[in-house]
N, C-alpha and C positions, 0 to 999 in steps of 0.2 A: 277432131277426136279420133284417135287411132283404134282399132278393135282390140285391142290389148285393153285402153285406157276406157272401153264404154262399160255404163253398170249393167251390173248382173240382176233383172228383173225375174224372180219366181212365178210361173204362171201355172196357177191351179186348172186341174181339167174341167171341173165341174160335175154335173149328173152325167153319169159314162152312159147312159141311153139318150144324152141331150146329143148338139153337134157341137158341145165343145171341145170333145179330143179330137174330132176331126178340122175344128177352129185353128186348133195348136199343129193339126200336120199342113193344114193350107199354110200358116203361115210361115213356117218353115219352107216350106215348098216351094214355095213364089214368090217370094221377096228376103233380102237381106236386111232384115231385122236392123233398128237402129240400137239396139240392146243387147248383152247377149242374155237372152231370152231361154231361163232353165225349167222348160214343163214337168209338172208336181202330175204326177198322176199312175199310171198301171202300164209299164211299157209293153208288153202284150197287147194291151187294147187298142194303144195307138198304132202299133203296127199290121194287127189288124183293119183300121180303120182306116190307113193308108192305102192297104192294100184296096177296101173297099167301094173307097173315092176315085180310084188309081192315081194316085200320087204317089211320086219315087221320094220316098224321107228315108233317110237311115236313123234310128231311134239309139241314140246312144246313151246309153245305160253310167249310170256315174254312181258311186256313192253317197250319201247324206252329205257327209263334208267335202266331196272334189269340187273343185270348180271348173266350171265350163271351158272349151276352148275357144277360139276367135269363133265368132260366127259368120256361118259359110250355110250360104242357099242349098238347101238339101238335106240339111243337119239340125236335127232336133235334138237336143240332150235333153235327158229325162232323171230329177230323183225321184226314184220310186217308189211309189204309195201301193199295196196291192189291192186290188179289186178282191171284194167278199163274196162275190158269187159273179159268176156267168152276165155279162153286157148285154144284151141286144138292143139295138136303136130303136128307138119308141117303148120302149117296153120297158115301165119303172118297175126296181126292186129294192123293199124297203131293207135288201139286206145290205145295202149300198148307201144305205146313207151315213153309215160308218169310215166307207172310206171316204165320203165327199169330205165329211169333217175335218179326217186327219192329213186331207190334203192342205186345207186350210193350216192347220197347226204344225205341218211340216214348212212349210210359206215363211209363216211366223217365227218359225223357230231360225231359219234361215238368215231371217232379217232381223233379226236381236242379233244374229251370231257373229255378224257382218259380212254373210258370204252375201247377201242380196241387199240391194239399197232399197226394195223396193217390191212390192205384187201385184200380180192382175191378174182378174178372176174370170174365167166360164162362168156362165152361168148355173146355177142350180137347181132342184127342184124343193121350192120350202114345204108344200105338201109333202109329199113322199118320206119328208127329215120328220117331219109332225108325225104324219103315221109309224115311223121307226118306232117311235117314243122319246122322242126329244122335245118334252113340252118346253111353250116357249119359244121355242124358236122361231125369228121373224124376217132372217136375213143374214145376207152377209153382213151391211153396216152395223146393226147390232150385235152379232158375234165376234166382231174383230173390238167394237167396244170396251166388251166385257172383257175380251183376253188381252186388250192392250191393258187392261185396268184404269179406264178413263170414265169420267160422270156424263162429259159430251158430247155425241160427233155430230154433223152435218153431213146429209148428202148433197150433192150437188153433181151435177148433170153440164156438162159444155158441149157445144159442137166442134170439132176439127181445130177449128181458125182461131178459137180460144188463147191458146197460146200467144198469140200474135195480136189480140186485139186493139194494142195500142201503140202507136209507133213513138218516138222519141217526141215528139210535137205534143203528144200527150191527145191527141184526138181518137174517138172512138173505134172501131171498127166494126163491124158485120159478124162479129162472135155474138154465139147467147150463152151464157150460163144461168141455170139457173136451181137455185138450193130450194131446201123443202123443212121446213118450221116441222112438219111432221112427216114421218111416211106411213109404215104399212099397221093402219089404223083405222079400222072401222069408222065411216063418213059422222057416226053418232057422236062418237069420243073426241074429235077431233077438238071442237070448241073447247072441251074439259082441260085440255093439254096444253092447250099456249095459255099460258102463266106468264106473269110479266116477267121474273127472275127467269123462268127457259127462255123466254125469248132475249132478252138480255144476253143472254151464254152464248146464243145460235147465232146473234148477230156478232156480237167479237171476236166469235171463230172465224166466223165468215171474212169479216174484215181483217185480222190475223193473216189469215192463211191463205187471203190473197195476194197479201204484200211477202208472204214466205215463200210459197211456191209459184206465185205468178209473177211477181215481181213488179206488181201493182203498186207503186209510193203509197196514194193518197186513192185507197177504192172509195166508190160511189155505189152504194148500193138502193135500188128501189123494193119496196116493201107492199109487199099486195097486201090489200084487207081480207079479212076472213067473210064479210058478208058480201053478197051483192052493192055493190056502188058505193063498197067500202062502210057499208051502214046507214048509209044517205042521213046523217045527223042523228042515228040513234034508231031514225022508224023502223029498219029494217034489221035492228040486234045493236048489242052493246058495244060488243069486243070491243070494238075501232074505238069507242069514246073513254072505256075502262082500262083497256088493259096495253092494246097497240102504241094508241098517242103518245099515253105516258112515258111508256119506254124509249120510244123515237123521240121523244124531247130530253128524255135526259144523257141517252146516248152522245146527240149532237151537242148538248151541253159539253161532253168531254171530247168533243173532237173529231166526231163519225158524220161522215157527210153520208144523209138517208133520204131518199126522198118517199114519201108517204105518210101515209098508207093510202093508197090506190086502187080503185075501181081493175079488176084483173080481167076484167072483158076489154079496157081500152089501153092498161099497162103495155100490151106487150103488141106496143104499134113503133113505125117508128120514130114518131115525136117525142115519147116518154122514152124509146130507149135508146136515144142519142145521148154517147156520152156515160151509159152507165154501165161497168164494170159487172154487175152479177144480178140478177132479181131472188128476191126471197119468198118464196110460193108461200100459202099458210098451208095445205094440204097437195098430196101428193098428185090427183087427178086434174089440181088446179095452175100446177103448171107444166107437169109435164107433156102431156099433151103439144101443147103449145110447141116444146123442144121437139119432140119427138117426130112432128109434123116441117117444122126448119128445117130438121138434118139426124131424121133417123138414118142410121146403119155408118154414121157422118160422126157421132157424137161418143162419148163416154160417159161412165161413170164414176163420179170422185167422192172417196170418204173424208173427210176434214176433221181434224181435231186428234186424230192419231199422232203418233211418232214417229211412226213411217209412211211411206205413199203406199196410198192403195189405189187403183182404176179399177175398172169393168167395163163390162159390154153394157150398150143401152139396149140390149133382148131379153130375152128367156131361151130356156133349153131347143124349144120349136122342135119338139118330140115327133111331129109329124116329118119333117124336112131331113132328120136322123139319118144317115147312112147310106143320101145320094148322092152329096157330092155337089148340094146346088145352094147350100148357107152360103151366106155373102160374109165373109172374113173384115169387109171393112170397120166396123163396128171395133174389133180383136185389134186393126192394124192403129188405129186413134188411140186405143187406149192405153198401148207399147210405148207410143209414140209421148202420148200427156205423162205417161211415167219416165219415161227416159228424160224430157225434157224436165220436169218436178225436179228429180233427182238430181239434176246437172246443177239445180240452181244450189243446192244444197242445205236448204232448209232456213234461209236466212229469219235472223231474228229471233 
């Protein structure tokens, strides 16, 4: 693919006190982007922030509708979103959570427009958007939801090697993905939420959108239980005998190869995940961990069920680490990398 012919990824700054404008000047800085990669954010800040890492970027400034040129190590283009007040690293201000959002909705609008196939997000601060007074608010995958105007997306979480997990022989590889029935949900609620018709929708996305942007023929997907030892027949909670089985029988009745539902202390060994293309966590602390501990700073984050590609970092802002110069970009450079490749495939199906 020639730099002419690579897509144009939108990449949101994030919380301008987090290190993701300085994410956006590393990784202009030190490597030649597989993308060309157009940072959505306050071009003052970043060039500030360049300065303050000491990294040599030239911050080039474009309009709403220019498009980018080839991309070249040193060279960050920027549309411009302005900052509502004053930045300093570490230091949240709720009069900023204004712009974080319109960074998002500049992104978006990008990607309906077709200057961008594609976005990848900084991280944010969902606190600091709350106290703005944005009730509600719970994320990025739920705000890009409601603005794509979709009923359901799926997070899912991969490490690096994702991409590549299956060679032509069709055997498995050493990638983990893995999606989440629920996310940012009080441990209380959680049971209340997997319904047998959600889980039904999460799983055909899942398997969808494997075969769309991973290029998965036939996924395999394994399915944790919600209880410990997957309910041990009922003694230890229902879920798995009311609401899980059923689904996972009728699914595979139409053609979904699933395996579970599964004991998630001994799922993610690798006897059970030989072979399996994605796991589907019931809650968010119950698999990520697991990921996060494989191949943090290795891994991204994917939205599923959208109309475009979305990625992320698998971090947060790390409001402490702000404006030394010592965040690790790896995390930014997988997630560039899982949307460029997403987008190449070009959404089959």
């Amino acid at each position: 693919m020639s730099p002419a012919d690579a897509p144009v990824l939108a990449l949101t700054c994030g919380e301008p006190a987090g290190i993701g404008p300085e994410l956006a000047v590393m990784l202009a800085a030190d490597v030649v982007p597989p993308a060309l990669v157009v940072a959505v954010g306050d071009p003052a800040l970043l060039a500030e922030r360049a300065a303050m890492i000491g990294r040599e970027v030239e911050i080039l400034e474009l309009a709403r509708d220019e498009a980018p040129p080839a991309p070249r190590r040193g060279v960050l283009p920027v549309w411009p979103v302005a900052l509502r007040a004053p930045a300093r690293p570490g230091e949240l201000n709720v009069a900023n959570a204004a712009h974080v959002l319109e960074t998002l909705d500049v992104a978006l609008a990008a990607c309906r427009a077709g200057r961008a196939v594609g976005m990848v997000t900084a991280p944010l601060h969902k606190g600091v958007i709350l106290d703005a007074g944005h009730a509600g608010f719970s994320g990025h995958t739920e705000y890009l939801r409601d603005a794509c105007g979709v009923d359901e997306v799926v997070m899912m979480l991969a490490t690096d090697s994702a991409l590549h997990a299956r060679e032509a022989s069709g055997q498995g590889g050493a990638a983990l993905r893995v999606a989440l029935a629920t996310t940012h949900l009080p441990l209380r609620e959680v049971a209340d939420a997997i319904t047998g018709p959600r889980l039904a929708r999460l799983l055909n996305i899942l398997h969808d959108d494997l075969q769309r942007w991973f290029g998965v023929d036939a996924p395999r997907i394994a399915v944790c239980g919600l209880n410990p030892h997957a309910g041990e027949g009922g003694h230890l909670g229902r879920e798995e005998l009311d609401t899980i089985i059923p689904v996972l029988e009728a699914l595979r009745a139409e053609g979904l190869t699933l395996d579970g539902p599964l004991p998630a202390d001994t799922l993610f060994t690798p006897r059970h995940l030989e072979g399996v293309d994605a796991v589907l966590a019931m809650y968010h602390d119950q698999g990520l961990p697991v990921l996060k501990y494989a191949g943090f700073g290795r891994a991204a984050n994917i939205t599923l069920g959208l109309p475009l590609v979305r990625t992320s970092v698998d971090h947060g802002t790390a409001l402490d680490l702000a404006g030394r110069g010592v965040a690790d970009p790896g995390s930014l450079r997988v997630a560039v990398a899982l949307a460029a490749e997403m987008a190449s495939r070009g959404g089959r199906g």
